[in-house]
N, C-alpha and C positions, 0 to 999 in steps of 0.2 A: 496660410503662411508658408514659408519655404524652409525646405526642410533642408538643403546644401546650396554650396556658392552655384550649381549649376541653374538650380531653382529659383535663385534669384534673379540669377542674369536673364533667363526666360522673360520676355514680354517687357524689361526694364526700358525705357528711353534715353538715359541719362548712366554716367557713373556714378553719380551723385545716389539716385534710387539702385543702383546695386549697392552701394554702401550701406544705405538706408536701412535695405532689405536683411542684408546679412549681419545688422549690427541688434536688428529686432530677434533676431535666432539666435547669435549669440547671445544678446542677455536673457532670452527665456531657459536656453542652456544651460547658463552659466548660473541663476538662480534657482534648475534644478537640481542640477550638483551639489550646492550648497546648501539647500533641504538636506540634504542624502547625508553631506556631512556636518554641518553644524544645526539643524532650522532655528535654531535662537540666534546666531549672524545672518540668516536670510528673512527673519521676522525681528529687527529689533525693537519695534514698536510695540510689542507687545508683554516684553519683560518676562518671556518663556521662561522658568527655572529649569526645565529640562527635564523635570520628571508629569510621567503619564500614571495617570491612577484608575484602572479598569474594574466595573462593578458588573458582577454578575451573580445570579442565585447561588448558585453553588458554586463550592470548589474545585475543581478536578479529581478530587481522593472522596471515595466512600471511607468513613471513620470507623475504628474499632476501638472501644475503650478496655485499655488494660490499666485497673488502678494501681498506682504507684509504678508504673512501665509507660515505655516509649508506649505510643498508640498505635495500630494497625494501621498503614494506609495501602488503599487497594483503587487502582484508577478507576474513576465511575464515569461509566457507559453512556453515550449518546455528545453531543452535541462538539465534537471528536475536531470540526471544523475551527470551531470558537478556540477549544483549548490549544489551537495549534496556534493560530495568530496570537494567543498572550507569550506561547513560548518564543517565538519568535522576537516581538517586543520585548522579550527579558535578556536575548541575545545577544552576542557583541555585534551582529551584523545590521543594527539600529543604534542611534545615537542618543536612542530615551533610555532612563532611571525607569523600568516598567515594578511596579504593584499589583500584585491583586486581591480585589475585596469579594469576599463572599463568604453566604451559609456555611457553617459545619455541614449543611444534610442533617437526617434522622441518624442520631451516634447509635451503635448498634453495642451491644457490652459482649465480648471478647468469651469465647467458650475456653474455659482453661483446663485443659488436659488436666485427667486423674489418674495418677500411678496405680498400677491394679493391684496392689496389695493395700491398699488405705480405700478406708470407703469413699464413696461422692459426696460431694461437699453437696450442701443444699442452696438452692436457688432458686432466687423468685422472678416471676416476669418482669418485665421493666416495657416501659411505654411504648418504647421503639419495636419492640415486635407485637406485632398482633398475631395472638394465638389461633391456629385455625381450630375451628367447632370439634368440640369432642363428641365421641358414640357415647353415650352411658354402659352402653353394653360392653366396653374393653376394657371399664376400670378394672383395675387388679383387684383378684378376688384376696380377699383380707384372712389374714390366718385364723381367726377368733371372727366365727362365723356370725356372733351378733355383735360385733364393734365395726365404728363406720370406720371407712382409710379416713388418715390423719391428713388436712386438708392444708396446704404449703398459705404462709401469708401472704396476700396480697400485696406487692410495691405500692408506693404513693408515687412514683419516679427513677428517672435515672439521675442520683447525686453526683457529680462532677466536683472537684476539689479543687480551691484556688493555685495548688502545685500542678494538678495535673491537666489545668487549664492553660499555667504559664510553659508547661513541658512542649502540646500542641504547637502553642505558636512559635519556641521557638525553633520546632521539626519543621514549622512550614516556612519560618522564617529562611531557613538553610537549605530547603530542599531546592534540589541543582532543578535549572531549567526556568525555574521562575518564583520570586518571594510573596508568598501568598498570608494575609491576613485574614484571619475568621472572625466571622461576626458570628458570636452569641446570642440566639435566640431564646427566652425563657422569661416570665414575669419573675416582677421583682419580689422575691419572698419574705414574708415578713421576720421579722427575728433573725435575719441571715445577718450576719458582722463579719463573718470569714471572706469571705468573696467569693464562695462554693455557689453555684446553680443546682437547682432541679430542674428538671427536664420530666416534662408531663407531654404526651398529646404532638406529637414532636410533628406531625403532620400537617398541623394544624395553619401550618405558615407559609402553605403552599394552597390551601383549601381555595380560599379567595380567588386567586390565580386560574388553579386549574380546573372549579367548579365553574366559574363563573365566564373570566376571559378566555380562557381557551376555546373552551366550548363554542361563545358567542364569535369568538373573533374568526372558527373556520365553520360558523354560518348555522349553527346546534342552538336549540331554544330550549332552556327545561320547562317543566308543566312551571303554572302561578303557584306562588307557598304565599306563607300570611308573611316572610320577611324575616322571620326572627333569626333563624340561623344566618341568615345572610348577613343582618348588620354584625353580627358578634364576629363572622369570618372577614367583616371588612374593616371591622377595629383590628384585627389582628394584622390584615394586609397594610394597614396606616401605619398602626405601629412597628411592623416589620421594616418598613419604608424610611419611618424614621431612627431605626437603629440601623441601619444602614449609615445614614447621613452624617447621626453619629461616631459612627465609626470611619467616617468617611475624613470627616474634620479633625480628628483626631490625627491624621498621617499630615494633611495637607498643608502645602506651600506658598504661598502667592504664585503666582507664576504655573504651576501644574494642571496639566492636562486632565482631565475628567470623563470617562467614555463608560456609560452606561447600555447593558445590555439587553433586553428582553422582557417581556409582559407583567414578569412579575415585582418589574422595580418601576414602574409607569409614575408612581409619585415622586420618584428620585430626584429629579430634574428641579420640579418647584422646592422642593424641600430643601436643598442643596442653594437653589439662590434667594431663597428666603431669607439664608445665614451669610450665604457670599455674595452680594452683588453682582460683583465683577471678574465673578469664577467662569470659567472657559469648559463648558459643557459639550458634550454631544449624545445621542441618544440612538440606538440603533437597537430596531424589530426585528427578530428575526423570523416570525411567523409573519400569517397573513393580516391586515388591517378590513375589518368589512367595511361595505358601503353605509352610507348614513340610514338606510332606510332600517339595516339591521342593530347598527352600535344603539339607536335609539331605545330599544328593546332593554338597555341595560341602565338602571333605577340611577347609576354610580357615573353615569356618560360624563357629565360637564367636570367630575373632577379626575377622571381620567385623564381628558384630552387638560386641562389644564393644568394637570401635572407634568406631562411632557412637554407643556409647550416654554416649561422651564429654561430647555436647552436651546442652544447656540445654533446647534446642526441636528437636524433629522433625517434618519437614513432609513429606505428602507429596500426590500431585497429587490421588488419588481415595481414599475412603472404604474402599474393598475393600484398597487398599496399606497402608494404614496395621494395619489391621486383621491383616493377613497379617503383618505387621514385630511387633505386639504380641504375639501368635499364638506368635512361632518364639521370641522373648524369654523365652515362658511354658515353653515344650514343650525346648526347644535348651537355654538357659541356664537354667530355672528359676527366675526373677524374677519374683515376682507383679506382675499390673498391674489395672487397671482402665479403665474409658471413657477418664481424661485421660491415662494414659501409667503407666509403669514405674517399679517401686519399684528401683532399683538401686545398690551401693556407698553406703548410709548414705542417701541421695536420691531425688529425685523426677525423673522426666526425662519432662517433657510430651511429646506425641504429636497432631499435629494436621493439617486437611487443607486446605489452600493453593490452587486451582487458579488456574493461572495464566495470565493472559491475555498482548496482545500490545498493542502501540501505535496503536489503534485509530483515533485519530484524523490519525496518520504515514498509516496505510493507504490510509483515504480520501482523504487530500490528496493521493498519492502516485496513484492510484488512477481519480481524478477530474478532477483539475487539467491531468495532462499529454498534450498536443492528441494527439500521437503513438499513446499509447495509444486515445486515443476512433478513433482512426482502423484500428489495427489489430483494434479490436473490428467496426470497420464491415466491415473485410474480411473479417472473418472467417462473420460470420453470410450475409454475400454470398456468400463461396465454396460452403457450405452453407447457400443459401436453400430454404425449405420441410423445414426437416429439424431436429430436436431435436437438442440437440447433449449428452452428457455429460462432464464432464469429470475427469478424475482426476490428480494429481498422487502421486507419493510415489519415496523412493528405491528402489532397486533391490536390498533385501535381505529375505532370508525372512520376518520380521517384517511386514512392509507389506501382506500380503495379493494383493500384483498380479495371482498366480495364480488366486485366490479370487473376485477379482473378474471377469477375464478369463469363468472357468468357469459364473460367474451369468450374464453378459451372453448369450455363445453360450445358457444356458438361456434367458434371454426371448424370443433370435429365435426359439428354437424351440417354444416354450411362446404366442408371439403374431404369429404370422408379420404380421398387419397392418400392422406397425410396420417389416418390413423392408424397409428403403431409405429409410425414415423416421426413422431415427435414428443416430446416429453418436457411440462412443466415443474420443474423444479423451484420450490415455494416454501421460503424459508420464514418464517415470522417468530421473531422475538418479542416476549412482554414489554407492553406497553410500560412508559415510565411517567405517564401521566395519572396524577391522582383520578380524577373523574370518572378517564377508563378503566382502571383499577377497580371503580366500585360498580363495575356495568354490572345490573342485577341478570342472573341467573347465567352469568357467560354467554351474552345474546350474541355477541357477533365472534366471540370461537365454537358455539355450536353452528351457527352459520358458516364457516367455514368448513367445520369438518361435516356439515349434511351436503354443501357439494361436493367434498373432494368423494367425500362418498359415492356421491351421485354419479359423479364425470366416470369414475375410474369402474361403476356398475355397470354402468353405458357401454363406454368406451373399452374397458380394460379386459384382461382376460386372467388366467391361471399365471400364466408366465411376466404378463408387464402391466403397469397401472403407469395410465399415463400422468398421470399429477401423482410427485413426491412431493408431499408434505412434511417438512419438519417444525412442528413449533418449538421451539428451542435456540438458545444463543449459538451464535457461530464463533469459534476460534478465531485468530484473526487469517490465522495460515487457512483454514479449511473456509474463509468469506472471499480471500483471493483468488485460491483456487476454484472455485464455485463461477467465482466472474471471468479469469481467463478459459475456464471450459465452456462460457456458455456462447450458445450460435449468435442468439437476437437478450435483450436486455428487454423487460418488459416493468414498465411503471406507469399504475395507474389510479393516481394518487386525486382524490378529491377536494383537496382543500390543504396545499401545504406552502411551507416555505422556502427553505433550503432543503434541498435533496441531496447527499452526497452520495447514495447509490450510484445515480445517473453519471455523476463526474467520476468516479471510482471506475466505474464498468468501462468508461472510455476509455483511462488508464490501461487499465486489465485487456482492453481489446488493441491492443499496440501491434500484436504480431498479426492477427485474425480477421481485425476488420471487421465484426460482428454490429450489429446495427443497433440502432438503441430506438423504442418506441415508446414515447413519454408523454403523461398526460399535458391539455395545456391549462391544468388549474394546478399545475405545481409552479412554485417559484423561480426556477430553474427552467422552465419554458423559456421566460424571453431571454436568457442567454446564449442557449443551446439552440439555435435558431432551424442548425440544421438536422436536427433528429427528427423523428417521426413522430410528428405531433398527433392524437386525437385526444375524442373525449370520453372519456369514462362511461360516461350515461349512453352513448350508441355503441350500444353491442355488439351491432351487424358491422359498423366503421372499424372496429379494435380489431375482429374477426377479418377484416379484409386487409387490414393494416397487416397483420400479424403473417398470411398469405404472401402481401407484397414482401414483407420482410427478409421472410424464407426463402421466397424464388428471388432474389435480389443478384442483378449481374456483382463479379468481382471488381469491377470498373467501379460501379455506383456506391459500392460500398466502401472502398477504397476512398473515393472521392468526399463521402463525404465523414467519414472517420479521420479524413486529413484534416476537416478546416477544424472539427469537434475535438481531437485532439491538440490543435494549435491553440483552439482558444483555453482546454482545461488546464493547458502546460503556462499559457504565458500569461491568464488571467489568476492567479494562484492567492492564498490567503495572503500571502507574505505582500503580494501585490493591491490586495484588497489593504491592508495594514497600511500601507506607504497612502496611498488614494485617497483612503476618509480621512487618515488624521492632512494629510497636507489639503484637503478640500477644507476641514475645518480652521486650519489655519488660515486660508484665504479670507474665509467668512469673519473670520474674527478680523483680519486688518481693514476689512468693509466698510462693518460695522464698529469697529473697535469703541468710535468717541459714543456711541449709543447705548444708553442704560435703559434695561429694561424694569417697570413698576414690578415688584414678584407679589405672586398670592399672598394675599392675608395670612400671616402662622396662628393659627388659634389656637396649637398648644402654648406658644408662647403667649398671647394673650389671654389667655385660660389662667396660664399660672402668675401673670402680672396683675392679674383682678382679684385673684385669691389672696395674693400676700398684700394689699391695700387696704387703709381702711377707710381712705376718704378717694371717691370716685367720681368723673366728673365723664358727660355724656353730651354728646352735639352732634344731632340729626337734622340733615334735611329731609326733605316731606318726599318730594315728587322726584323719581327717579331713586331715590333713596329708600323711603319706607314704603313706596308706593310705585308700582311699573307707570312710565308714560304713556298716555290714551289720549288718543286725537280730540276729545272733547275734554279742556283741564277742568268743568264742574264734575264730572262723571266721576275724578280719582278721588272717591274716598277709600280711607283705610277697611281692611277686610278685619275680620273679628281675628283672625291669628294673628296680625299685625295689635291690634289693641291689647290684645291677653299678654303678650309680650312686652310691650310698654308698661302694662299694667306689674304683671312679675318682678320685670327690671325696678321701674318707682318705688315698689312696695317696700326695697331695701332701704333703710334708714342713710344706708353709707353711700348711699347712689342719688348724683344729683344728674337729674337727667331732662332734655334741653333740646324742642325743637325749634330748629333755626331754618325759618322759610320765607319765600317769595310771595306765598300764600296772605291775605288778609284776614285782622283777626277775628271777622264774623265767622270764616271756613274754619278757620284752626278752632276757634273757642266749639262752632256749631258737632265737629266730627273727634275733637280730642280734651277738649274744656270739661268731658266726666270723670279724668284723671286728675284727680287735684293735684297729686303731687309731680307734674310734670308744670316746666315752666316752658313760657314761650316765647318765641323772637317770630316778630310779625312783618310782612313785605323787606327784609333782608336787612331789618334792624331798625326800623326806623320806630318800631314799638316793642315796647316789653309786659311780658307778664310775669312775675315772679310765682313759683310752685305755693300751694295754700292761699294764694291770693284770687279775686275775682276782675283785681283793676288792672286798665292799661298804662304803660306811663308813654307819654310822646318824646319819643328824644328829635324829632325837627318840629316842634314846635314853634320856635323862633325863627324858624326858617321862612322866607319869603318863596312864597309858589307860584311866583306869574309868572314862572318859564312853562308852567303846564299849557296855558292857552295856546303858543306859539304850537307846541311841541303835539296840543291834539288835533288843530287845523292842521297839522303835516302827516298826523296818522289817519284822518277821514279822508284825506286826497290820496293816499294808499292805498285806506281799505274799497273805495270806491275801484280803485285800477284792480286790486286782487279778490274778486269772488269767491265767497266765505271767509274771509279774512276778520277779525274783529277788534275791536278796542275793550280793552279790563282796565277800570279808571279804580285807584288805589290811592287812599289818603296821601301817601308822600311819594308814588310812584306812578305812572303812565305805562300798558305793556302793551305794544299790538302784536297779537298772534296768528299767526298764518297757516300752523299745522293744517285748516281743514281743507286749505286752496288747495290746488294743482302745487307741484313740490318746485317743478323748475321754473312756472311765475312766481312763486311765491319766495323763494330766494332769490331770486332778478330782484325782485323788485326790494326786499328787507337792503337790498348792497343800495341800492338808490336812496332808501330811505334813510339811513345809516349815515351817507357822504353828506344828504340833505343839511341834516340833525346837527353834524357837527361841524359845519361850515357854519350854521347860523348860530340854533341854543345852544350849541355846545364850547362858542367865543363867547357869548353874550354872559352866560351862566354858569354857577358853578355845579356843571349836572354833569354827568357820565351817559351816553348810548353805551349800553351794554348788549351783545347780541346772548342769546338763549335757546333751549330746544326750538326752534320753528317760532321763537319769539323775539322782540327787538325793546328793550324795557330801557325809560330813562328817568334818574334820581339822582339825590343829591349827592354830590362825590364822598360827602364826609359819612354817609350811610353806608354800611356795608356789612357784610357776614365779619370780617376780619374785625371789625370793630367790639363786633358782640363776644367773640373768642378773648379778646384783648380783655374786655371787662370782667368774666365770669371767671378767668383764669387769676385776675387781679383782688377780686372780690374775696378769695382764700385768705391773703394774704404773702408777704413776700420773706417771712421769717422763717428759719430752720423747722420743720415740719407742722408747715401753714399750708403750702400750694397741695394739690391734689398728688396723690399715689400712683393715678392709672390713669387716662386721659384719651376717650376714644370718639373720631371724629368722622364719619362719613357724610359726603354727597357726592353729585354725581355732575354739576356741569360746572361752568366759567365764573358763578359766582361765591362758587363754593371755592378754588382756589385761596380765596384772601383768609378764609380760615384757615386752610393749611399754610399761608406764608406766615400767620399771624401764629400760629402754633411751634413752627419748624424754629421762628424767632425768637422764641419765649426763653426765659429761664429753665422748663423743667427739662430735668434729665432725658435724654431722646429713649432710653428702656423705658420710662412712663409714659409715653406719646403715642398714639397709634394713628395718624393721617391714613385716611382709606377713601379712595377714590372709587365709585362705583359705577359699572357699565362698558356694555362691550367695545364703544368707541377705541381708535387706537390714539390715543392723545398723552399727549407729554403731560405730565401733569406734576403739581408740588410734594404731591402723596405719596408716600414710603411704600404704602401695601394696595394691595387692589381686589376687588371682589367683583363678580361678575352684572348679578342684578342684582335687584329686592329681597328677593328669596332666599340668596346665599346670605344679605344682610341678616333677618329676621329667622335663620337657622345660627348665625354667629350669636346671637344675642342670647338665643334659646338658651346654647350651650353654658352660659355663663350664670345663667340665674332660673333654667327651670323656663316655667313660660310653656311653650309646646314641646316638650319631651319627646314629642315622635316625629320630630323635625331634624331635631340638633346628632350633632354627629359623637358617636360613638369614638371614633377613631382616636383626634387630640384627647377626649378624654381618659381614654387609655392609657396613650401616652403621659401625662399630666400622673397620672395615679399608678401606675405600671401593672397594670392590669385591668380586664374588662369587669367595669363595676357593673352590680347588681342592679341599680337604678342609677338614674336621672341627680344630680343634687340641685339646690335652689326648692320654690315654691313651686309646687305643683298647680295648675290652672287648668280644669277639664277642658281637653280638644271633643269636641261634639262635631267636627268636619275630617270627612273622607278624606283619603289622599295621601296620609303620612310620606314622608320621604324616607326608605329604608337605611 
């Protein structure tokens, strides 16, 4: 497109097409302008309120509790990039209402000075610190040589007070730069009427996250366990998830923006349009997404990825992530996609890659301006005069490469001895801020560090210099500047990461110097920084030559390419990433806007709609529903966990429960006719069996059937053209199934048989061709699924507490629909209704909530009434009870098969 009137007129024939040309640039112009200052007049379709509501774990402020006092806040460390773009969003130099939601963090209780004429007050641990292991041998020896020390009481918690809860939020409410809300973490305690929290275990809401996803997502496998810690950590991650969303709704507007950040909010999305439909999501990773061969590895895959795929827009930082996230959507859950993202629940859920910069021009100022640092840069190149200096920065966890790097450097000294004493790595590493690494037994990878620096500097080093300075310890921010303007070459050799803001930092900090930067290319930051010195961590001998070139680097080369690496970290910036996603997500929304997407099934909510009910009413289909589809439809009987569960769910007096199938009643009677108190609908209504009964009753009885003859001389002339093809002849129904043909004759030919059908029986007759999985079935119009919905619903009665309480309906193809329109139609309340459409197809459908296959079904069912216990999920129930219960509730049914789902 052309960028000026000169650009137009180039290659134009006509005035007319330089009009054209110039009128297409002005309006893209002129509509990004109007982004810039209104976007709710350059999107009016979508009823923008104009405020953005941004979810991240944490807040920006580590906490310090002072009771009955303002609170400590102290900015906490790491992800320095993120909190610059919410301040920015909170700025007058954006036209949004910015929010922010997140964690407290672990509240830490406030050490309070003791005047040293009054004794110390006495105090007891509290959950938030973990004491480190005492000697026996330093307790204080006791005055009264046989009396033991007096032993301080144990905490239950850290109590928090409904004043000094309301005091927090509103410090955060007012704190300049950006209005941050805190979400309260804590189970609901019993006896509490105040509004006070206890605060136990405070770590524990990160566990999930950073034991499990972290680990798995940058490519880490723990050994097998039996599971039990895992589900108890991942009721916690659900319910964390869902106090989020509750606190989420609590602020929200129609019209408002929703941008959710990072691994440990992955359910946020569904959860969020569970409640909102029509809420305006986007979702952005800031780590790495693995490939499918790895996410598979993780028990929790299917409701990960389909927590995210809640949102509107997915972002993630490199090309390869994203890739791998559409990948596992395709191969895991079965959702077709394409270049722009994933066809899933009736919709389109875009896919796109974001990288994110940092506050570049904060840096420089920060960087350049303050005398302090230009001074400690002077010392520093003084201290090592005559000598190249490297620098490395990264925290102190497996991920970072330290080791990797370490092991290259010792290879250059030894691969160029010329250089030895001539150069010096300087290697800063800060504690890890990830729980996981936190618990590495025995300090495996900082004793690895420090047995090579040992090593190198044994080797290498002498009395007077050791070429690797090691500091483990945090940097000031003056002495992390300083650090990177004195160094020669920038070295990062990171094995699995996301954002990097070293590498973007260093190139700041290299403005006057020109210093080179050598950067892994499994950091996320590779494919932006196109022109640093890419290798790979795992060749040694490559880093070590890399490392060579770097240092003998003409002033030209480095020059040149510190120009374009500079251009892009200056003009790519957060502020600029900020303006990109949300206007990329507004496009996506005016797309998409008329498209509603089906959202996951809420089983807390339906958890708690089945509890407060006393009259219950149930409507299952068989195949695709209770049962996965299999190319041969004799083959799909139910499995004994499928039975124990039906059996569980029946056994309740208040529960009327009701399979509604295409199936005839020899199959149904033969494989589910030993639960008496289940009743049945036979071939899609055309029979009934009432629960305690043995008989069928025929509702087409009076119906005349000579359209069958017609209608099976049209499906033997088919199954004759389609090999393996068959006919299933059913008292009031005719089906020919094609699954076992070849797939592309055998849909050719069901469209021929189809136009046949109802060209001829389908004028002549009052029948219906209805099409089906790989099958083509035709019956009487007045038969249908909808019908039998219509009667069992009517059957209650229609008086003031006659109809059903709770009313829950799945299946999973075309003829299931007429239940849901016959449901969706009804009189009862839409909070008693649960329409659930089942299966990965991406289909428009009548159904409110959606579940994936079978398995999620017969896990949903668990959860409600007992049944298989070691299926059903922990998480809703949680939520549901506010807290992780000791068991299961409903009837207990021994699972005697392998396999549980954690």
């Amino acid at each position: 497109m052309a960028q000026s009137p000169s650009d137009a007129a180039s290659g134009a024939k006509t005035n007319q097409e330089i009009l054209r040309r110039m009128s297409l640039v002005g309006g893209l112009k002129r509509r990004d302008s109007l982004f810039d200052i209104d976007p709710r007049a350059a999107n009016p379709s979508l009823g923008l309120s104009g405020g953005v509501i941004s979810a991240t774990f944490c807040i920006p402020h580590s906490l310090q509790y002072r009771k009955g006092k303002d609170w400590g806040l102290n900015s906490r460390r790491g992800t320095s990039a993120l909190f610059d773009s919410f301040t920015y969003l909170s700025s007058d130099k954006t036209p949004w209402n910015h929010t922010l939601v997140g964690w407290t963090g672990e509240i830490e209780l406030a050490d309070e000075l003791t005047p040293p004429d009054t004794p110390p007050a006495a105090t007891t641990p509290v959950a938030a610190r973990i004491p480190a292991p005492l000697n026996k041998n330093s307790a204080p020896i006791p005055v009264d040589a046989f009396a033991k020390p007096v032993e301080a009481p144990q905490s239950e918690g850290l109590w928090i007070s409904k004043e000094d809860k309301a005091r927090l939020e509103w410090q955060l409410a007012h704190e300049k730069g950006s209005k941050t809300i805190p979400v309260w973490l804590a189970d609901d305690a019993e006896g509490v009427t105040d509004g006070s929290l206890c605060l136990n275990d405070q770590s524990r809401w990160r566990r999930f996250a950073e034991h499990e996803l972290y680990t798995l997502f940058h490519y880490k496998q723990h050994e097998p366990t039996d599971g039990r810690s895992e589900r108890q950590s991942w009721a916690d991650y659900y319910r964390m998830n869902q106090k989020f969303a509750n606190r989420i709704l609590e602020i929200y507007k129609p019209g408002d923006i929703v941008m959710i950040h990072d691994y440990h909010l992955l359910l946020l999305p569904s959860m969020l349009r569970q409640r909102v439909p029509h809420m305006y999501i986007s979702f952005f990773l800031h780590i790495p997404f693995p490939s499918s061969e790895f996410l598979r590895c993780l028990p929790r895959r299917k409701d990960v990825l389909e927590g995210v795929l809640g949102a509107n827009l997915i972002g993630f930082q490199s090309f390869s992530y994203s890739r791998h996230f559409v990948s596992c959507c395709e191969r895991i859950l079965g959702f077709p996609s394409d270049v722009g993202g994933i066809n899933a629940y009736g919709g389109k859920i875009t896919v796109g890659v974001f990288p994110i910069g940092i506050d570049a021009a904060a840096v420089e100022k920060e960087a350049f301006t303050d005398p302090v640092i230009g001074e400690q840069v002077l010392a520093l190149k003084k201290m090592y005069e005559g000598k190249k200096i490297i620098v490395g920065r990264d925290r102190l966890d497996s991920v970072r490469g330290v080791a990797q790097k370490l092991m290259a450097f010792e290879a250059f000294l030894e691969r160029y001895p010329e250089w030895r004493e001539k150069v010096v790595l300087i290697q800063v590493t800060s504690p890890t801020s990830v729980e996981e690494e936190k618990e590495d037994s025995g300090n495996k990878i900082a004793n690895k560090v420090a047995e090579l620096v040992a090593k190198i500097n044994g080797i290498y080093g002498s009395l007077s210099f050791s070429p690797v300075q090691h500091y483990p310890q945090y940097l000031s921010q003056e002495e992390y500047f300083a650090l990177l303007r004195a160094g020669d070459v920038g070295l990062i050799t990171s094995v699995r990461d996301g954002m990097n803001t070293t590498s973007l930092e260093y190139v700041i900090c290299q403005r006057d110097d020109h210093g080179p930067l050598i950067l892994s290319e499994f950091s996320g930051t590779a494919g932006s920084l196109k022109d640093a010195i890419h290798i790979n961590p795992w060749d040694l001998s490559g880093v070590a030559a890399q490392i060579e070139y770097a240092l003998t680097m003409s002033e030209d080369k480095k020059s040149a390419m510190h120009q374009s690496l500079y251009h892009h970290v200056t003009t790519r910036t957060v502020q600029a990433w900020s303006n990109s996603y949300i206007k990329r997500l507004l496009l996506v929304l005016s797309s998409h806007n008329a498209t509603i997407s089906t959202p996951l099934l809420d089983r807390a909510t339906l958890l708690q709609q089945y509890r407060s009910a006393k009259k219950r009413l149930f409507m299952f289909d068989y195949d695709g529903t209770l049962t996965p589809i299999v190319r041969d439809p004799a083959a799909a009987i139910p499995s004994d966990r499928v039975i124990r569960t039906l059996k569980a769910l029946a056994s309740d007096h208040r529960n009327a429960v009701w399979i509604i199938s295409g199936r005839d009643q020899e199959f149904l009677g033969q494989y589910l006719g030993d639960i008496k108190e289940l009743g049945f609908s036979a071939e899609h209504g055309s029979f009934m069996r009432h629960p305690g009964s043995d008989e069928w009753e025929n509702l087409a009885e009076t119906f005349d059937m000579g359209w069958q003859k017609e209608v099976m001389e049209c499906f033997q002339k088919y199954t004759e053209l389609t090999p393996g093809s068959f006919i299933e002849r059913k008292r009031c129904a005719l089906t020919w199934h094609y699954r076992p043909a070849d797939p592309e004759l055998g849909a050719h030919n069901a469209r021929e048989c189809q136009k046949e059908l109802e060209k001829t029986v389908g004028k002549a007759w009052d029948v219906e061709v209805m099409t089906g999985k790989a099958n083509l079935e035709v019956r009487p119009t007045f038969i249908n699924k909808g019908e039998i919905a219509k009667r069992l619903v009517e059957s209650y009665g229609n008086e003031v507490g006659e109809p059903p309480e709770f009313t829950l309906c799945l299946g999973d193809d075309f003829t299931d629909e007429d239940m849901f329109r016959a449901l969706n139609g009804s009189n009862l309340p839409t909070e008693h209704v649960f329409t659930v459409t089942v299966g990965a197809s991406s289909k428009m459908t009548l159904a409110h909530w959606h579940l994936l296959e079978p398995a999620d079904v017969i896990s949903s069912l668990a959860l409600l009434n007992g049944g298989d216990t070691n299926i059903a999920d922990l998480g809703p129930l949680a939520v549901v009870e506010g807290r992780i219960p000791q068991e299961m509730p409903g009837e207990k049914i021994p699972d005697n098969m392998p396999g549980g789902k954690l």
